[in-house]
VEXDOMAR-892238 format. One record per residue (C-alpha): residue in three letters; y, z, x. Coordinates in nm, 2 decimals, always signed. Layout:
# residues N
("ALA", (Y, Z, X));
...
This chain:
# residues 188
("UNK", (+0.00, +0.00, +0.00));
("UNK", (+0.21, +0.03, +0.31));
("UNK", (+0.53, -0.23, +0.31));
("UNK", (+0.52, -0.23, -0.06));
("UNK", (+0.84, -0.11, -0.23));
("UNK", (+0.85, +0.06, -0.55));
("UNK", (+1.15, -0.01, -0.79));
("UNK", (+1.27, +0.38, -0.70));
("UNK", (+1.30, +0.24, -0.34));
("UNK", (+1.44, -0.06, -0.40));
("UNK", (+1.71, +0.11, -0.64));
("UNK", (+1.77, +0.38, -0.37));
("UNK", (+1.77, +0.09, -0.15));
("UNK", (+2.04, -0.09, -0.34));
("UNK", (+2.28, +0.19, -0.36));
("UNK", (+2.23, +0.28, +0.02));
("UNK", (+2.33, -0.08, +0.08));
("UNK", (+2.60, -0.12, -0.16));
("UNK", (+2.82, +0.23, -0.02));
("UNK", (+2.79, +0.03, +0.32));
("UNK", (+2.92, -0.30, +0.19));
("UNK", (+3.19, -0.11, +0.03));
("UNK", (+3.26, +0.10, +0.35));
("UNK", (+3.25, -0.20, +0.53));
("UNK", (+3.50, -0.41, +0.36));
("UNK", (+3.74, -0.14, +0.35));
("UNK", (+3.69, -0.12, +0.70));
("UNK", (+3.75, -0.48, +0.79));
("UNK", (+3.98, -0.52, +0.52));
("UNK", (+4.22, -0.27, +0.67));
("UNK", (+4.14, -0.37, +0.98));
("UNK", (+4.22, -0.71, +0.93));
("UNK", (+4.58, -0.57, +0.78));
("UNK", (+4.65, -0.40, +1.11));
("UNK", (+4.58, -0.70, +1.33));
("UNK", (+4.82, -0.90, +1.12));
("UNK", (+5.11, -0.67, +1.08));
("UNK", (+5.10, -0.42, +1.44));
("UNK", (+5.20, -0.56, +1.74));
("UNK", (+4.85, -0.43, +1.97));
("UNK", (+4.99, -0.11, +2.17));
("UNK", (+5.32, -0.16, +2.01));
("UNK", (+5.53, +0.10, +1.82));
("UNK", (+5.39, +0.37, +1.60));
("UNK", (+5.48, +0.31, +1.22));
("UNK", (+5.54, +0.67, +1.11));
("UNK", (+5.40, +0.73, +0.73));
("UNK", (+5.44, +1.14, +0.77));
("UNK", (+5.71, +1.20, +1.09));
("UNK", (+5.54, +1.43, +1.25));
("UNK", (+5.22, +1.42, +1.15));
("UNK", (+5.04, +1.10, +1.08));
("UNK", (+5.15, +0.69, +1.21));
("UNK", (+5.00, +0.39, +1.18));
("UNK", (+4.91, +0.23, +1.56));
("UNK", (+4.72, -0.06, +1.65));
("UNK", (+4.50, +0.07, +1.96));
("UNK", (+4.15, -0.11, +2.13));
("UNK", (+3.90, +0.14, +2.19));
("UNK", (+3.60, -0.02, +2.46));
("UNK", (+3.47, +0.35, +2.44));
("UNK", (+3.31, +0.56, +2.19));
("UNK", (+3.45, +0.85, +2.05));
("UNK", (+3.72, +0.97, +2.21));
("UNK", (+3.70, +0.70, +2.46));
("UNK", (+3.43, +0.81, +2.58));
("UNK", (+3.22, +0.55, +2.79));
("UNK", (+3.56, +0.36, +2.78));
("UNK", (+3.46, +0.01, +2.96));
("UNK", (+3.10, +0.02, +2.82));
("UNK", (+3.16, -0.21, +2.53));
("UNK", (+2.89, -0.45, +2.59));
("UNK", (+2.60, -0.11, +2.59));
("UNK", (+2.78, +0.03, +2.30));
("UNK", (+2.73, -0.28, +2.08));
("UNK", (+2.35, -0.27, +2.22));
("UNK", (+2.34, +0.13, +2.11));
("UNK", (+2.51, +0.06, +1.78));
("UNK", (+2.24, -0.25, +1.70));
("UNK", (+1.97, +0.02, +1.80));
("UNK", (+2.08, +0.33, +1.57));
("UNK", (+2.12, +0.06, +1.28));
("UNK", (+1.76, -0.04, +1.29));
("UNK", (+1.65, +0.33, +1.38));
("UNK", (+1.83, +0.45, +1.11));
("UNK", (+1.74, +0.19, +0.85));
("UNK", (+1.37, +0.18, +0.93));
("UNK", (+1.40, +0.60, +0.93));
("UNK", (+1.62, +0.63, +0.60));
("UNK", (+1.33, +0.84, +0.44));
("UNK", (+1.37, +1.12, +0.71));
("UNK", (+1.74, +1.10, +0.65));
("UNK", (+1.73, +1.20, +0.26));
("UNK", (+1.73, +0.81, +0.12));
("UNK", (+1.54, +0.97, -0.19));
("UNK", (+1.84, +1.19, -0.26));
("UNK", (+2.16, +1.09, -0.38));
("UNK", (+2.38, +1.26, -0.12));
("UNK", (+2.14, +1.11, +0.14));
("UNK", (+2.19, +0.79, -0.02));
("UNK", (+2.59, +0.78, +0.01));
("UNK", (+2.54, +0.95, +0.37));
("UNK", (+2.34, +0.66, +0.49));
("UNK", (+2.55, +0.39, +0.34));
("UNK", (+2.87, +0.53, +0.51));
("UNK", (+2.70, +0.62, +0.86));
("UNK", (+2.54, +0.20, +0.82));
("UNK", (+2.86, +0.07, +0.68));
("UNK", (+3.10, +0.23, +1.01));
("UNK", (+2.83, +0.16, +1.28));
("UNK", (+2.82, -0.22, +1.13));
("UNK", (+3.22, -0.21, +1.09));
("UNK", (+3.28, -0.11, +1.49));
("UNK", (+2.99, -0.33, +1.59));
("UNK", (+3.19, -0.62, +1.45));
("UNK", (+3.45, -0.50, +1.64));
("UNK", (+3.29, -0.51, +1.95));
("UNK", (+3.14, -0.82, +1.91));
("UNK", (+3.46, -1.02, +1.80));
("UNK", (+3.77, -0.83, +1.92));
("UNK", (+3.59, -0.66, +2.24));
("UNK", (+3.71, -0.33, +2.15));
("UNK", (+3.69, -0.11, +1.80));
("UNK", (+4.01, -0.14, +1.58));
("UNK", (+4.17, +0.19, +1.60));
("UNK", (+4.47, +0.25, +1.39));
("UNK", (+4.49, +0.61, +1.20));
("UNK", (+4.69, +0.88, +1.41));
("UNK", (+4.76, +1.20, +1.33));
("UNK", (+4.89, +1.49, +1.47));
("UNK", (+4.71, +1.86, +1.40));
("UNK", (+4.92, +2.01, +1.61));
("UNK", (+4.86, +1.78, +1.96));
("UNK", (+4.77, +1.41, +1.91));
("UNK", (+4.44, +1.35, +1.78));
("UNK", (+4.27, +1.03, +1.91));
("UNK", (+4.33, +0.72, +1.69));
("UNK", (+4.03, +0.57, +1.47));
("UNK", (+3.96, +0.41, +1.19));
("UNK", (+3.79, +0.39, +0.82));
("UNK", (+3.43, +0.29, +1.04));
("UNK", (+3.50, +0.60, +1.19));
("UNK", (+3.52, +0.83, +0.90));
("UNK", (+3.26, +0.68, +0.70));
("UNK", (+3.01, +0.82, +0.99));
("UNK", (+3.20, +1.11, +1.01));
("UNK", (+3.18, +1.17, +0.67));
("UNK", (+2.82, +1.08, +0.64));
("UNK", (+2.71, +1.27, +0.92));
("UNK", (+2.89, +1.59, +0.73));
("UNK", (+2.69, +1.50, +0.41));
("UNK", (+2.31, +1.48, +0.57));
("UNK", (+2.45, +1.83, +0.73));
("UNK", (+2.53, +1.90, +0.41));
("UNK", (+2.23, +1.80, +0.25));
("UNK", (+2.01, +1.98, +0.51));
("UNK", (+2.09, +2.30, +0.33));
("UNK", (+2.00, +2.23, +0.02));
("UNK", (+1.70, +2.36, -0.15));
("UNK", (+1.41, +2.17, -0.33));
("UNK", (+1.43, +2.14, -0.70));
("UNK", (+1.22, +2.36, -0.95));
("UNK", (+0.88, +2.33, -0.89));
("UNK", (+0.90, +2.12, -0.60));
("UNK", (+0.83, +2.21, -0.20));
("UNK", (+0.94, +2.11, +0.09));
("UNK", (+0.57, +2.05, +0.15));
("UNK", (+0.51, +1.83, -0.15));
("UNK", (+0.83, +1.62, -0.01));
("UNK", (+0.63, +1.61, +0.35));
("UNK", (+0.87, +1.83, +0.49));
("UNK", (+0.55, +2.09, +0.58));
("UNK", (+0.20, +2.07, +0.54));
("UNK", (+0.09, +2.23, +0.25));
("UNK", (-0.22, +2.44, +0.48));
("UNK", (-0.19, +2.47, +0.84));
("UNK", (-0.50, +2.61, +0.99));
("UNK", (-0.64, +2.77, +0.69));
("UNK", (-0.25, +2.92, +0.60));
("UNK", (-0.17, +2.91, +0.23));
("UNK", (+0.19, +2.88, +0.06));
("UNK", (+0.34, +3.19, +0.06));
("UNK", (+0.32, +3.21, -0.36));
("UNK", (-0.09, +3.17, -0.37));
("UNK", (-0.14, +3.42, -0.07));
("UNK", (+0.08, +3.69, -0.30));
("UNK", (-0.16, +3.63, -0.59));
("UNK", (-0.48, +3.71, -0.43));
């Protein structure tokens, strides 16, 4: 039965793909709006003096610019945690809601910088604010695996549902080495 997909999965499926398109096109979108009005490493646009500005920055790094210069192994990386994560959604909470919208952020912002890198040569970066020194720039990519790292964090805490385990959903074996759940050992 392996590879086949059951209309569950393929719904789940769907929605994890559809929060990425959307977090992608808002990505590229607004992207697209920054290359065409910002002069690259020109003057700031202030929206909140003193606390946020529009910039138009390249970032050949990670994070932070971390790795700055390493464009080429980033793109390789970003391909790499895209098929890891997609082939591993079900470890990742793809049955759950939450871990649905976590995945299609975290897919959607690793496939919005990798576009990046592959056409521009650097990521996009454009939001800046200041909380109280100057954070680093980044961008809507950015936050959508930001954000959908903090949800599967999130998610990680929560319990199973009535009458479910977290060894019926694989998380544990139900019997390790003769070891019964907790509940039946209590009744005899």
């Amino acid at each position: 039965m392996r590879g086949v997909t059951t209309p569950k999965a393929t719904v789940n499926n769907a929605r994890i793909l559809l929060v990425a398109l959307l977090t992608l096109a808002l990505d590229q979108l607004t992207k697209w709006l920054v290359i065409q009005k910002l002069p690259f490493n020109g003057e700031p646009v202030a929206v909140v003096d003193g606390f946020f500005e529009l910039v138009h920055f390249g970032n050949t790094g990670a994070a932070w610019s971390l790795f700055s210069g390493h464009n080429f192994w980033l793109a390789l990386f970003s391909l790499a945690a895209l098929i890891f994560l997609w082939m591993s959604r079900r470890q990742f909470g793809a049955e759950e809601l939450l871990g649905q919208v976590a995945l299609g952020l975290i897919l959607g912002g690793v496939v919005g910088n990798l576009i990046d890198r592959v056409v521009h040569h650097h990521v996009v970066d454009f939001l800046q604010f200041y909380i109280p020194f100057r954070f680093p720039a980044f961008n809507v990519a950015d936050s959508g695996i930001c954000t959908g790292v903090g949800l599967m964090f999130l998610q990680s805490f929560r319990k199973p549902k009535p009458g479910q385990t977290w060894a019926r959903k694989g998380k544990v074996p139900l019997a390790v080495n003769g070891l019964a759940e907790p509940d039946e050992e209590s009744e005899a």
